[in-house]
Backbone of each chain as ProteinMPNN parsed JSONL, in Angstrom:
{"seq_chain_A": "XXXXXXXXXXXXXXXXXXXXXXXXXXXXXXXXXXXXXXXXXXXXXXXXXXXXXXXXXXXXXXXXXXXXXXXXXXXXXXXXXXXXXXXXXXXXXXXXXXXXXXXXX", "coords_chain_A": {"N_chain_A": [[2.23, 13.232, -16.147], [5.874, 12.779, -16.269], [7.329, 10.011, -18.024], [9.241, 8.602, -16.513], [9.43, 9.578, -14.559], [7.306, 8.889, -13.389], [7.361, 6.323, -13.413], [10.015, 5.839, -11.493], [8.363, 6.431, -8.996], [6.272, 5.127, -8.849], [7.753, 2.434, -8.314], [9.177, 3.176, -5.661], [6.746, 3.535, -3.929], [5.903, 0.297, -4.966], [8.195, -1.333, -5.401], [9.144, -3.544, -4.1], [7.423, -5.197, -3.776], [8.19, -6.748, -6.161], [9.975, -9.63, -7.788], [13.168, -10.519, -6.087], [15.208, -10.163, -8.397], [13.923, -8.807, -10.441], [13.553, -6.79, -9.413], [16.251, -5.502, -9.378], [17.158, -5.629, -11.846], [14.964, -3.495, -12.703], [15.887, -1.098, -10.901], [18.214, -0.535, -11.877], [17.849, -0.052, -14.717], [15.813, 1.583, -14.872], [15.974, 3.354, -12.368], [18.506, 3.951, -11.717], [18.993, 4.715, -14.072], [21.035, 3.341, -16.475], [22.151, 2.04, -19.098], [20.003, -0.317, -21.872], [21.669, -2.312, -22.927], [24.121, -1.947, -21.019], [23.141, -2.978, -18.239], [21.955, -5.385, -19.246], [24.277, -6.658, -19.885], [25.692, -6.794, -17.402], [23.801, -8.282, -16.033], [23.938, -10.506, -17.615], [21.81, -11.189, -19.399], [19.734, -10.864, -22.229], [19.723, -8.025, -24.47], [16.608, -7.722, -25.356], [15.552, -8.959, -23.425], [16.049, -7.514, -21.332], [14.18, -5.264, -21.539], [11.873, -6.658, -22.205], [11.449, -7.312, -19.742], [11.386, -5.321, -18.233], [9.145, -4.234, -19.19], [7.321, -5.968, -18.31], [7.485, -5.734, -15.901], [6.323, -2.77, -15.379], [3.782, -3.287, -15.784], [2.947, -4.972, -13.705], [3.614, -3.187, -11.341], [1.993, -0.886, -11.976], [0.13, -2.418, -12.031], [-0.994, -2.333, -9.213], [-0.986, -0.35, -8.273], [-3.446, 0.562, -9.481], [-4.806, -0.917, -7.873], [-4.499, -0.655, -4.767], [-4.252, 2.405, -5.192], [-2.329, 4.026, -3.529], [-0.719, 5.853, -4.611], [-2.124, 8.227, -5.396], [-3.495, 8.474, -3.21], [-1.316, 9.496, -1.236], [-0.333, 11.155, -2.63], [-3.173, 13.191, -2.378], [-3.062, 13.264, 0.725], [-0.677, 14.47, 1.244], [-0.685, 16.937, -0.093], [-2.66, 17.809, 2.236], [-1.799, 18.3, 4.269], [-0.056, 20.357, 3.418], [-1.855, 22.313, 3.515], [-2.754, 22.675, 6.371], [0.312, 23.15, 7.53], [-0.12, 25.628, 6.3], [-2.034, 27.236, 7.292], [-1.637, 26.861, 10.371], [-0.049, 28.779, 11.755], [2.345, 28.984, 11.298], [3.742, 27.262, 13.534], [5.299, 25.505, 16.001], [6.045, 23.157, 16.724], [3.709, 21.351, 15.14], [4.4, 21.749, 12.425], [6.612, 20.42, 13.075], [5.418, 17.791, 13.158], [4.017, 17.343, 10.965], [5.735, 16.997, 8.938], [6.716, 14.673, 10.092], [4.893, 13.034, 9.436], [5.268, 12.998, 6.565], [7.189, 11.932, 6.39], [6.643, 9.28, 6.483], [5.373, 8.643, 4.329]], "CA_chain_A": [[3.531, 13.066, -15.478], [7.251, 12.311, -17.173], [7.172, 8.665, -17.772], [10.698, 8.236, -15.622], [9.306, 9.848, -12.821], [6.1, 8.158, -12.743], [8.412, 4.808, -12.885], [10.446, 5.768, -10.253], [6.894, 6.784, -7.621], [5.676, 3.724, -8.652], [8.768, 1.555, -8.003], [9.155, 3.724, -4.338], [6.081, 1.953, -3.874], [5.499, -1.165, -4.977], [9.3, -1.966, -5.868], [9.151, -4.525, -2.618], [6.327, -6.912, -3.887], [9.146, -7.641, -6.948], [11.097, -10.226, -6.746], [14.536, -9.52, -6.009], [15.924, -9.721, -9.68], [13.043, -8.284, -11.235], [13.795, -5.297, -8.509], [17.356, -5.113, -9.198], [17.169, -5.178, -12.775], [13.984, -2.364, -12.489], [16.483, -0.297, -9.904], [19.319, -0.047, -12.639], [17.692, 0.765, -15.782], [14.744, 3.191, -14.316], [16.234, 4.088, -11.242], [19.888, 4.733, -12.037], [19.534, 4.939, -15.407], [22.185, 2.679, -17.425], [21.434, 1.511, -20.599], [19.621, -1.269, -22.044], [22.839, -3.238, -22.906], [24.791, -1.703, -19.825], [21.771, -3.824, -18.359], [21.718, -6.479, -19.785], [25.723, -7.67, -19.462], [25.625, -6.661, -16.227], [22.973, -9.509, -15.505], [24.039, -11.814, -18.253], [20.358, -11.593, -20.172], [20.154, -9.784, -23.92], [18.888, -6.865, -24.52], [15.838, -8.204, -25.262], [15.068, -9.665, -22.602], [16.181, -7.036, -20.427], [13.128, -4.703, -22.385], [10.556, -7.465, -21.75], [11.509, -7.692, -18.259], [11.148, -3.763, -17.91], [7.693, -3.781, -19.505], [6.218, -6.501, -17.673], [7.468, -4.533, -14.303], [5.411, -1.991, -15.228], [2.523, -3.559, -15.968], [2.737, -5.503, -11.96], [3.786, -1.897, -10.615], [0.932, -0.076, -12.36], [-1.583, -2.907, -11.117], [-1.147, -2.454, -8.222], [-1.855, 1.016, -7.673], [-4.466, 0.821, -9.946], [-5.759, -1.662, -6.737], [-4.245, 0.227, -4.282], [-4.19, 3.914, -5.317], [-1.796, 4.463, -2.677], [0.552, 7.27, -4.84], [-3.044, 8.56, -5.276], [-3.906, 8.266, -1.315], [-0.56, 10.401, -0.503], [-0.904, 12.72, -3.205], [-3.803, 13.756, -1.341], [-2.351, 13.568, 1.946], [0.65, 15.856, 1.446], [-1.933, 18.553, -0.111], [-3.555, 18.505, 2.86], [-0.691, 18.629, 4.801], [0.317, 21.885, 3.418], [-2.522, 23.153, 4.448], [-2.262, 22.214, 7.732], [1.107, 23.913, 7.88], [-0.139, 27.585, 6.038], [-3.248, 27.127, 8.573], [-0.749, 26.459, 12.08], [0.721, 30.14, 11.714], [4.111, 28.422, 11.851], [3.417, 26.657, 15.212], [6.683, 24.916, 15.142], [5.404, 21.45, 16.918], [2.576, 21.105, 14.448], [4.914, 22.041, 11.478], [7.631, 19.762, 12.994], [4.141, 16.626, 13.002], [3.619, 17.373, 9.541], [7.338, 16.407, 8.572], [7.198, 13.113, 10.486], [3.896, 12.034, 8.203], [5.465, 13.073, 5.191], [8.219, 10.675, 6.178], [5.749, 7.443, 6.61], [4.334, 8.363, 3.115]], "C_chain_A": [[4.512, 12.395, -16.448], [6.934, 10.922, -17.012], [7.791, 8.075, -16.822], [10.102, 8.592, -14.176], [8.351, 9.033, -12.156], [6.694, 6.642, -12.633], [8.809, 4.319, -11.574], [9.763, 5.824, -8.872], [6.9, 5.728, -7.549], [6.514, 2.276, -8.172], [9.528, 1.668, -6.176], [8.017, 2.058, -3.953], [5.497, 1.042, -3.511], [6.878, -1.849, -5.363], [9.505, -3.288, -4.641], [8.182, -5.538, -3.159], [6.993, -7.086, -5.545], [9.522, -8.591, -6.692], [12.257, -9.874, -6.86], [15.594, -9.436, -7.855], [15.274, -8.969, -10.638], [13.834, -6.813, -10.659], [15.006, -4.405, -8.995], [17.979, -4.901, -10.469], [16.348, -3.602, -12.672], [14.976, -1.337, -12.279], [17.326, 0.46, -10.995], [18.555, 0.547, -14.0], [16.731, 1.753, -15.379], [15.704, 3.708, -13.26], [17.361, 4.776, -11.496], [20.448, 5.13, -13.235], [20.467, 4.187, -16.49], [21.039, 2.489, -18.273], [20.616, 0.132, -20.545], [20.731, -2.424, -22.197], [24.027, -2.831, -22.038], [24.276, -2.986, -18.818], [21.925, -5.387, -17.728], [23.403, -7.204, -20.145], [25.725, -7.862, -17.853], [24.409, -8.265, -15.579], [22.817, -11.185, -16.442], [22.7, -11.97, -18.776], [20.686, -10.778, -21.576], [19.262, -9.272, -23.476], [17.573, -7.072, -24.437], [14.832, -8.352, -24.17], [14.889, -8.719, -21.252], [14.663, -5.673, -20.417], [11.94, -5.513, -21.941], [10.61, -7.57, -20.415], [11.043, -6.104, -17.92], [9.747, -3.966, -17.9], [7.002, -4.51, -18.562], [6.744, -5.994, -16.292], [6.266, -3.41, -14.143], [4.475, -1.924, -15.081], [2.171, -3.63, -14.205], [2.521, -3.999, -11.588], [2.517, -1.405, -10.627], [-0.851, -0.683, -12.041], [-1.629, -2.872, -9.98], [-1.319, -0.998, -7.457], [-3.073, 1.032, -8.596], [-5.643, -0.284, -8.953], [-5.537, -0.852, -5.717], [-4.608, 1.726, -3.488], [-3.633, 4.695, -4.233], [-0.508, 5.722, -3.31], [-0.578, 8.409, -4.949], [-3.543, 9.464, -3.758], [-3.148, 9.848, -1.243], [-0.422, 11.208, -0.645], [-1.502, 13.625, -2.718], [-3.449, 14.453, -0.087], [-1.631, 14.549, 1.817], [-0.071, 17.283, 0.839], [-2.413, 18.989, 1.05], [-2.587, 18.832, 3.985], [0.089, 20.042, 4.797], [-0.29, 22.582, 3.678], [-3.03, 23.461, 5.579], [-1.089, 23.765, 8.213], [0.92, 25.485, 7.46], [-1.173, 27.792, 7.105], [-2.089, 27.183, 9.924], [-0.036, 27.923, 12.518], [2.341, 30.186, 12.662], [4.55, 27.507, 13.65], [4.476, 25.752, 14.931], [6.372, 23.263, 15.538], [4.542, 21.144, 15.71], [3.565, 21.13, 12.616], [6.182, 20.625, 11.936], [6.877, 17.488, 12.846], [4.068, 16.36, 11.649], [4.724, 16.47, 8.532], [7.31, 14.664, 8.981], [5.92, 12.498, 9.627], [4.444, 11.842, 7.497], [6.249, 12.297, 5.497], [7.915, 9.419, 6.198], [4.784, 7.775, 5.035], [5.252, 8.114, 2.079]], "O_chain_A": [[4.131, 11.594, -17.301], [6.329, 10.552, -16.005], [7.264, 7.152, -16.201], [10.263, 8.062, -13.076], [8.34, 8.589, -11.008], [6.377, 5.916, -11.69], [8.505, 3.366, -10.856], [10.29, 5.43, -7.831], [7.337, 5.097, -6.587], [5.954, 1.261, -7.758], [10.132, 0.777, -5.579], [8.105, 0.838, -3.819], [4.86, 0.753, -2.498], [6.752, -3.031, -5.681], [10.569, -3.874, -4.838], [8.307, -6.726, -2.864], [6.179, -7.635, -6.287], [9.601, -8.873, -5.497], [12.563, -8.976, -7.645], [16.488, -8.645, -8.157], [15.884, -8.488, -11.593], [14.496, -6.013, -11.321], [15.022, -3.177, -9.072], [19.019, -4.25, -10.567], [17.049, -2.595, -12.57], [15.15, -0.572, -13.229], [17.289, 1.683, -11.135], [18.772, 1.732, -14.252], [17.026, 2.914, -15.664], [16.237, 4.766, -13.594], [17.379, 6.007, -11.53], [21.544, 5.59, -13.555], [20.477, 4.791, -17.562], [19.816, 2.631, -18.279], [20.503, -0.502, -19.496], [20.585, -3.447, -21.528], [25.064, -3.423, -22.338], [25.044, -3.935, -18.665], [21.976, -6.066, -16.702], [23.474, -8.31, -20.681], [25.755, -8.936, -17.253], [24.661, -9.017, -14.638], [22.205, -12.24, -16.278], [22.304, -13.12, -18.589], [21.74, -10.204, -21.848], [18.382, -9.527, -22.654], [17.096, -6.63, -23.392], [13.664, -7.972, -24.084], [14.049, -8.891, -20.368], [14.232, -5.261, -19.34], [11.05, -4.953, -21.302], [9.584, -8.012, -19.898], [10.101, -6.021, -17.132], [9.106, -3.912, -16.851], [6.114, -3.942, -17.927], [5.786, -5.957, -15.519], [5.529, -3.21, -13.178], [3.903, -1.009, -14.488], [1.497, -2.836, -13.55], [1.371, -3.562, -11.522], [1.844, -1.388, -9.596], [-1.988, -0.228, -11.912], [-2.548, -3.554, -9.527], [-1.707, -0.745, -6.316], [-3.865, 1.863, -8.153], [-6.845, -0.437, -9.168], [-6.487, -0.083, -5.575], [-4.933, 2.12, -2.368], [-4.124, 5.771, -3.891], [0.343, 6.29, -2.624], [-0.197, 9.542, -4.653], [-3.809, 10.633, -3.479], [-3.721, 10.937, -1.207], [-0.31, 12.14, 0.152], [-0.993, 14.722, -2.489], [-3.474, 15.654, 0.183], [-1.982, 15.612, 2.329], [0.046, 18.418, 1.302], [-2.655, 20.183, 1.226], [-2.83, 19.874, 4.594], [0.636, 20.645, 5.72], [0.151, 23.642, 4.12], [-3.716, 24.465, 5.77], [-1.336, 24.812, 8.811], [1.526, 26.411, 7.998], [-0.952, 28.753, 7.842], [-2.091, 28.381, 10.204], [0.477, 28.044, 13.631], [2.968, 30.698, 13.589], [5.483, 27.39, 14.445], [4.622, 25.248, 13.818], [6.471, 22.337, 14.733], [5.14, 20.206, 15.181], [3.139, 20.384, 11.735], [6.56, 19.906, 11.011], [7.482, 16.445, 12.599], [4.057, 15.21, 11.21], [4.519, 15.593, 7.693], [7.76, 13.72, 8.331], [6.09, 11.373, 9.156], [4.579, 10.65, 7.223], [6.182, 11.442, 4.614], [8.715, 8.509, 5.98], [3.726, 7.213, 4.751], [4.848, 7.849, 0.947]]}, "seq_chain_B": "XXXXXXXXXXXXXXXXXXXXXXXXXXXXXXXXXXXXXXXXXXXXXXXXXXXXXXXXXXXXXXXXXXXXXXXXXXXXXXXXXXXXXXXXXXXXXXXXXXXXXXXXX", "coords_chain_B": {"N_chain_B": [[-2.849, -8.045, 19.602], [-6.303, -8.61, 18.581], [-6.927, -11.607, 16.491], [-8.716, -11.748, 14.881], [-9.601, -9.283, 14.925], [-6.974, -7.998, 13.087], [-7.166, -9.697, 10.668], [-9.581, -8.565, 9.599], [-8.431, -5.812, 9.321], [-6.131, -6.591, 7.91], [-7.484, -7.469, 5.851], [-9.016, -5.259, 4.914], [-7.129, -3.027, 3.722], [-5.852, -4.645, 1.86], [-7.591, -6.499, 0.629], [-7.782, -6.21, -1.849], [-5.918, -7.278, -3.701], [-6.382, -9.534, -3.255], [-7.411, -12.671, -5.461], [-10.891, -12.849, -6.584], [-12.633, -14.604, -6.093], [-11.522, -15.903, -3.687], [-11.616, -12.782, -2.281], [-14.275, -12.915, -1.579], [-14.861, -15.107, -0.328], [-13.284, -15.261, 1.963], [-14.245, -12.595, 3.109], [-16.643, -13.233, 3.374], [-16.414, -14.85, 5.544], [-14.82, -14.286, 7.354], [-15.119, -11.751, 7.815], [-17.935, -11.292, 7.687], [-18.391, -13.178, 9.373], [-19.645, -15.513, 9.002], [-20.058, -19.05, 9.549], [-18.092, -22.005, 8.874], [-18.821, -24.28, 7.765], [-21.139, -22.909, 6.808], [-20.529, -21.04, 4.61], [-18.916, -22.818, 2.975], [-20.688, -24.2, 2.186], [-22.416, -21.896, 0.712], [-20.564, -21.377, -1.411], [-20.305, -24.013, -2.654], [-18.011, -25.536, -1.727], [-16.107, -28.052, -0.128], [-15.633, -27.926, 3.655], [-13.178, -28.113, 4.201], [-11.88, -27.345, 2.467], [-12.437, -24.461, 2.568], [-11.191, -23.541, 4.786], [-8.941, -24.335, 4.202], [-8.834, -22.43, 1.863], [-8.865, -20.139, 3.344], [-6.657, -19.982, 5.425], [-4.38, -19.767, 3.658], [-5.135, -17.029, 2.464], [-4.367, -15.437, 4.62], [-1.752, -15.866, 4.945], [-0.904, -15.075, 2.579], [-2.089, -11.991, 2.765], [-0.667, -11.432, 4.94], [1.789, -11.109, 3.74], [1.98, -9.125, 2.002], [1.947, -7.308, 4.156], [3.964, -7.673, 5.87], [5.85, -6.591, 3.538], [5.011, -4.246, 2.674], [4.042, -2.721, 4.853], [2.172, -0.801, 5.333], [-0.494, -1.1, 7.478], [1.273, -0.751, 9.971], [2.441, 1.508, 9.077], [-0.112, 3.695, 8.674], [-0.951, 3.526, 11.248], [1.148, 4.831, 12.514], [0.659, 7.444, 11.076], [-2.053, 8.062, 12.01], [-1.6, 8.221, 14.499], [-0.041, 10.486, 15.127], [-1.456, 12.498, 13.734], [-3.528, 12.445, 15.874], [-2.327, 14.06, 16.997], [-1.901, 16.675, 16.166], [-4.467, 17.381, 15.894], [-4.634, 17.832, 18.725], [-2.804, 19.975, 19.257], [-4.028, 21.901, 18.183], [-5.64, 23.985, 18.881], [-8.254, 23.499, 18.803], [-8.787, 24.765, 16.227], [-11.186, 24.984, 13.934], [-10.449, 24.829, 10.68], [-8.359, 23.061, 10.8], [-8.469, 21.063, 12.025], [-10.641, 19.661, 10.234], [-9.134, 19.062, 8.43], [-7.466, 17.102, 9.433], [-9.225, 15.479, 9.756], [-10.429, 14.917, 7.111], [-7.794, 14.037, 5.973], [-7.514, 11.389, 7.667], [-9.756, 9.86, 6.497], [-8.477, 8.811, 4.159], [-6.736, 7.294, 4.561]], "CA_chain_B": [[-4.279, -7.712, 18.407], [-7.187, -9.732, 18.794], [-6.634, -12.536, 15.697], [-10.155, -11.323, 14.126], [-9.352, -7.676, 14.351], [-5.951, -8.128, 12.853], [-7.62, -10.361, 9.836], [-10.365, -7.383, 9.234], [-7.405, -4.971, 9.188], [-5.128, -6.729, 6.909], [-7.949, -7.485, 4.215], [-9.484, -3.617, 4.462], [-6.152, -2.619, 3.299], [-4.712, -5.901, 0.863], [-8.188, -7.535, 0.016], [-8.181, -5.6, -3.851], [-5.192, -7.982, -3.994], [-6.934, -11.715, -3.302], [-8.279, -12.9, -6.551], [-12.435, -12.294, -6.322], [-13.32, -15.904, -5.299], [-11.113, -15.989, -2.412], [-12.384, -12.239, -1.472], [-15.412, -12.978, -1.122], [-14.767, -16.48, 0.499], [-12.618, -14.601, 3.065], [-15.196, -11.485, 3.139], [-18.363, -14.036, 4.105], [-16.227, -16.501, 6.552], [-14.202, -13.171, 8.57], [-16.12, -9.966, 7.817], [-18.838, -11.058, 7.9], [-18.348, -13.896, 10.572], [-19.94, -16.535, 8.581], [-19.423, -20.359, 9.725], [-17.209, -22.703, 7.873], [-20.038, -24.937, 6.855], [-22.258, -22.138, 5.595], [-19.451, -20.502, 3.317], [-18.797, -24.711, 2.195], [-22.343, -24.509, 1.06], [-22.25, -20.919, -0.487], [-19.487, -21.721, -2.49], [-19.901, -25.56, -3.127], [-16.85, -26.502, -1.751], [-15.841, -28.622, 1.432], [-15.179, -27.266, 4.536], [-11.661, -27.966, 4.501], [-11.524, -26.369, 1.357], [-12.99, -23.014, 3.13], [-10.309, -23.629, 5.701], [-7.271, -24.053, 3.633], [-8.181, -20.935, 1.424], [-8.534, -18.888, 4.716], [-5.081, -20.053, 5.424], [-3.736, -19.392, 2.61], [-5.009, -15.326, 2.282], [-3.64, -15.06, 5.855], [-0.394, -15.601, 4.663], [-0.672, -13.606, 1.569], [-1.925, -10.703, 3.295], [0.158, -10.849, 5.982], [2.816, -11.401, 3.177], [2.058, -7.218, 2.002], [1.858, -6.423, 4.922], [5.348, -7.385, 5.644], [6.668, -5.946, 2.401], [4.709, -2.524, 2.513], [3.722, -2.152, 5.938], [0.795, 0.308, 5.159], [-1.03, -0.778, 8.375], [2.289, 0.016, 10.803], [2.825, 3.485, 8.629], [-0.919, 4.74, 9.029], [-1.631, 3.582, 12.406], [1.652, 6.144, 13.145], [0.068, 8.461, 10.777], [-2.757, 8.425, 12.942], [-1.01, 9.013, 16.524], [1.194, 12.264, 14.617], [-2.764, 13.698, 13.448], [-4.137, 12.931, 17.021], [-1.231, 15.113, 18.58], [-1.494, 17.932, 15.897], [-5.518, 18.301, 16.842], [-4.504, 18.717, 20.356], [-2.237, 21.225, 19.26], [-4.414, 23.07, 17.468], [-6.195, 25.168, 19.945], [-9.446, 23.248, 18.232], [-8.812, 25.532, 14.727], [-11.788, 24.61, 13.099], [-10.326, 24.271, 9.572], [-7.53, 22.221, 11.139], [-9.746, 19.823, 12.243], [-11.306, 19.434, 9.439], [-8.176, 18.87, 7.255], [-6.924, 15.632, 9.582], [-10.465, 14.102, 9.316], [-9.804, 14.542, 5.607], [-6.474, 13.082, 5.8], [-8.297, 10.148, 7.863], [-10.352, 8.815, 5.597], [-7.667, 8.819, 2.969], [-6.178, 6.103, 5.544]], "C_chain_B": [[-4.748, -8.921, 18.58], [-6.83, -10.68, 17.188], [-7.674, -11.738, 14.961], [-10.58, -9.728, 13.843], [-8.42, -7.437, 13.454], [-6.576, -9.033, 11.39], [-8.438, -9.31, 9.125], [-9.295, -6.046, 8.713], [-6.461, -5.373, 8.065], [-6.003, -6.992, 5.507], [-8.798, -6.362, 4.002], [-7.908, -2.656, 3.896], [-5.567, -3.896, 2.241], [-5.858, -6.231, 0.185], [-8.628, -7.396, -1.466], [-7.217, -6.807, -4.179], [-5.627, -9.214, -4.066], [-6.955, -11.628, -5.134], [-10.214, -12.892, -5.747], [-13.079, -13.797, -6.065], [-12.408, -15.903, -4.194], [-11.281, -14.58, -1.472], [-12.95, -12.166, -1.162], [-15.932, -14.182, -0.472], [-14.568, -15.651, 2.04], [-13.673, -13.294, 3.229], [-16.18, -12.312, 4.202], [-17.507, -14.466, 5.404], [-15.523, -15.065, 7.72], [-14.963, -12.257, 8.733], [-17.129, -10.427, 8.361], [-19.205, -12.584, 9.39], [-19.374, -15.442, 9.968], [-19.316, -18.221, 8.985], [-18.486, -21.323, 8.424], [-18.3, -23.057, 6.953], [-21.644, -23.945, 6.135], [-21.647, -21.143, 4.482], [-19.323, -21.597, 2.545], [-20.147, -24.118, 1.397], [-22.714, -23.289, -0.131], [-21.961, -21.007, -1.106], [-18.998, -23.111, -3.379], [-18.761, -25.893, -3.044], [-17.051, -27.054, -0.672], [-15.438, -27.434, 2.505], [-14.161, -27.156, 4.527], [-11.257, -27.081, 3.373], [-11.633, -24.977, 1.767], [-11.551, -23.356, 4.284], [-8.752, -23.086, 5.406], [-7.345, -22.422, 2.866], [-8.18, -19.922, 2.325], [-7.126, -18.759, 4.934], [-4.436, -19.161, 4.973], [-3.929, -17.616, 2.149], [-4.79, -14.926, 4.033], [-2.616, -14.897, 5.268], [-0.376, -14.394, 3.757], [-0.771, -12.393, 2.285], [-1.304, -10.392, 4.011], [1.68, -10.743, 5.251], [2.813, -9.506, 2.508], [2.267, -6.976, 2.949], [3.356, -6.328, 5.579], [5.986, -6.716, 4.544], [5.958, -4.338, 2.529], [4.139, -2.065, 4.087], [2.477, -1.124, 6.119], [-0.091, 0.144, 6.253], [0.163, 0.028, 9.964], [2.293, 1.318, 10.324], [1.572, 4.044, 9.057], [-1.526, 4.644, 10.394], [-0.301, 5.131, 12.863], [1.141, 7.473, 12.523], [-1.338, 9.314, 11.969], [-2.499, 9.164, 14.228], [-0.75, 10.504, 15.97], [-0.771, 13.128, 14.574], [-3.676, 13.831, 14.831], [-3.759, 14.368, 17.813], [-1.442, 16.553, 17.465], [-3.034, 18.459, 15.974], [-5.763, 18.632, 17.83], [-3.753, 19.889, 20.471], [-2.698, 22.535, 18.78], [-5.306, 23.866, 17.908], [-7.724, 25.019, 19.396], [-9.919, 24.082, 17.15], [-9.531, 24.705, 14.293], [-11.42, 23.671, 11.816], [-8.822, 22.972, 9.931], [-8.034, 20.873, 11.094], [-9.919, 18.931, 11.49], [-10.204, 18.259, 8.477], [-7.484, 17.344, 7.641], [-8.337, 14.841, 9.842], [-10.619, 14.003, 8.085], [-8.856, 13.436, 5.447], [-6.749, 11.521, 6.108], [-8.718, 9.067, 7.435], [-9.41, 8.5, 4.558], [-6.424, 7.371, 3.407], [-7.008, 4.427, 5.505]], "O_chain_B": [[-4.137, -9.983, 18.704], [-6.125, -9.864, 16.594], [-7.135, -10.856, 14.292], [-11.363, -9.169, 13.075], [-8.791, -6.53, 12.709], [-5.697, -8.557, 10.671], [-8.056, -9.074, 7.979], [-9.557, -5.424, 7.683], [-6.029, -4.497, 7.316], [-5.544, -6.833, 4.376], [-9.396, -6.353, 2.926], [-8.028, -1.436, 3.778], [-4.395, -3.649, 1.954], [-5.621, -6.373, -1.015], [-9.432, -8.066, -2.114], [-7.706, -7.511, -5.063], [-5.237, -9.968, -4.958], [-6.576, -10.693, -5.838], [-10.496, -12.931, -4.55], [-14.284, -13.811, -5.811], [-13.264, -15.902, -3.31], [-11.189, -14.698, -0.25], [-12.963, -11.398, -0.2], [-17.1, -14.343, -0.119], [-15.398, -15.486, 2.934], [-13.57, -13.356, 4.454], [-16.395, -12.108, 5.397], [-18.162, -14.359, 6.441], [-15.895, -15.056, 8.894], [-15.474, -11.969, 9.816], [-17.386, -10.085, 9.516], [-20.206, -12.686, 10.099], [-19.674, -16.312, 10.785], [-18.156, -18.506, 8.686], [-18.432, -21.067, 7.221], [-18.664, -22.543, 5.895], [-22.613, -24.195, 5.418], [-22.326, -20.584, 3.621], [-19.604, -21.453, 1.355], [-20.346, -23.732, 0.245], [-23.097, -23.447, -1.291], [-22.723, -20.828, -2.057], [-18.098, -23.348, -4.186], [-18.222, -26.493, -3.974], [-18.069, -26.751, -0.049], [-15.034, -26.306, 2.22], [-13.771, -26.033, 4.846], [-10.386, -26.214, 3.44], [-10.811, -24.23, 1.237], [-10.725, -22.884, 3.503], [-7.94, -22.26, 5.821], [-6.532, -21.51, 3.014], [-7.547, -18.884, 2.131], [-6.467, -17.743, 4.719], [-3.994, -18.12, 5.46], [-3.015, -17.01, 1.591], [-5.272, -13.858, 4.41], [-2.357, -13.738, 4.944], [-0.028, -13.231, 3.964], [0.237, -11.715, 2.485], [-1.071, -9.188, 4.126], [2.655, -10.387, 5.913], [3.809, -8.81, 2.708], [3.1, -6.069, 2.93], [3.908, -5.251, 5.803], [6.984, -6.129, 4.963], [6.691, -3.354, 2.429], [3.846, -0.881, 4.255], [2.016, -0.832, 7.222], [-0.767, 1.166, 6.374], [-0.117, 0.981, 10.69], [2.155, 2.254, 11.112], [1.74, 4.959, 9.864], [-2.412, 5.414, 10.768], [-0.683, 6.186, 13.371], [1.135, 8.503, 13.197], [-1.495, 10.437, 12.447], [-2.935, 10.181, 14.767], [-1.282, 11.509, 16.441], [-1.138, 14.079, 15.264], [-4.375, 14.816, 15.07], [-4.272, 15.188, 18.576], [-1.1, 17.606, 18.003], [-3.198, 19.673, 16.094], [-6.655, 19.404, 18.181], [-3.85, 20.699, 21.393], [-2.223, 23.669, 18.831], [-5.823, 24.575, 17.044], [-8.467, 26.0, 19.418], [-11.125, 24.246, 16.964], [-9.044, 23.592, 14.095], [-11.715, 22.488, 11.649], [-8.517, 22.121, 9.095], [-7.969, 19.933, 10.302], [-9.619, 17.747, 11.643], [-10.416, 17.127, 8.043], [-7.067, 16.547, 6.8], [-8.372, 13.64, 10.107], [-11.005, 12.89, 7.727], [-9.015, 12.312, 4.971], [-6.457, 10.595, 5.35], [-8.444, 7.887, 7.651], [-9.865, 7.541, 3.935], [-5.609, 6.761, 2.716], [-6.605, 3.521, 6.233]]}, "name": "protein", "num_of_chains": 2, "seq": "XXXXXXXXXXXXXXXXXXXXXXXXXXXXXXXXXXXXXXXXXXXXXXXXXXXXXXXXXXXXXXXXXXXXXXXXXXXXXXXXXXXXXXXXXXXXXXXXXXXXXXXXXXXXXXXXXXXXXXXXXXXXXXXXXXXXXXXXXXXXXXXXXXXXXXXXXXXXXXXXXXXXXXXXXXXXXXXXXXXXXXXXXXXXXXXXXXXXXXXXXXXXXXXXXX"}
């Protein structure tokens, strides 16, 4: 998987057991993209700092599905989910069930 | 929720998170229903000591469980997969696919 994307799964999440500046740095340079020194004025830290703060996000993020394995879990889930819905021969309740999981995952 | 179901529930979903002396403090003294004073003695500490770290992974866990909710999301997961094997006219592979999903819970 792209590194960015697997960022952004993993920040879905576990971006909540951050704390809120860790988060809100995280949000802007993975999530929305700005720069490293976009960043890093924006929060009054140097570049630097704003880089070491990234990495060690990742690390938390990435331990914690590696305890977890809840992007793992849903992965699953929504596979089986589709086969659910090619199995239901469009049954529109059962297809409209399927939708409300995928929205609690 | 009974207090002791609700304790079993929040550390079968959080307890990768303790550190490994307080899971297996909290494992012996809830799971497994162990007395204060025979966890004290397992572990060579005081009783109060077995007390306070109980405490203390109450909160924590109940501290995920506010931030990710993962027992509120799959208990509704659950209800949505009850209602789509009543819908499913007892389709075998249907079946099958939300006692898959199940365990993945």
């Amino acid at each position: 998987m792209e590194k960015i994307v697997e960022q952004n799964l993993l920040f879905d999440f576990y971006g909540e057991l951050l704390t809120e500046h860790q988060r809100n740095v995280y949000r802007d340079a993975v999530c929305n993209d700005m720069s490293l020194s976009e960043v890093a004025e924006e929060y009054g830290i140097s570049r630097q700092g704003v880089h070491d703060l990234l990495k060690r996000c990742d690390k938390i993020l990435q331990d914690y599905e590696d305890k977890l394995r809840l992007i793992r879990r849903f992965d699953a889930i929504g596979e089986k989910l589709e086969e659910i819905r090619s199995l239901s021969g469009e049954q529109e309740d059962i297809l409209k069930l399927t939708e409300e999981i995928r929205e609690q995952l």
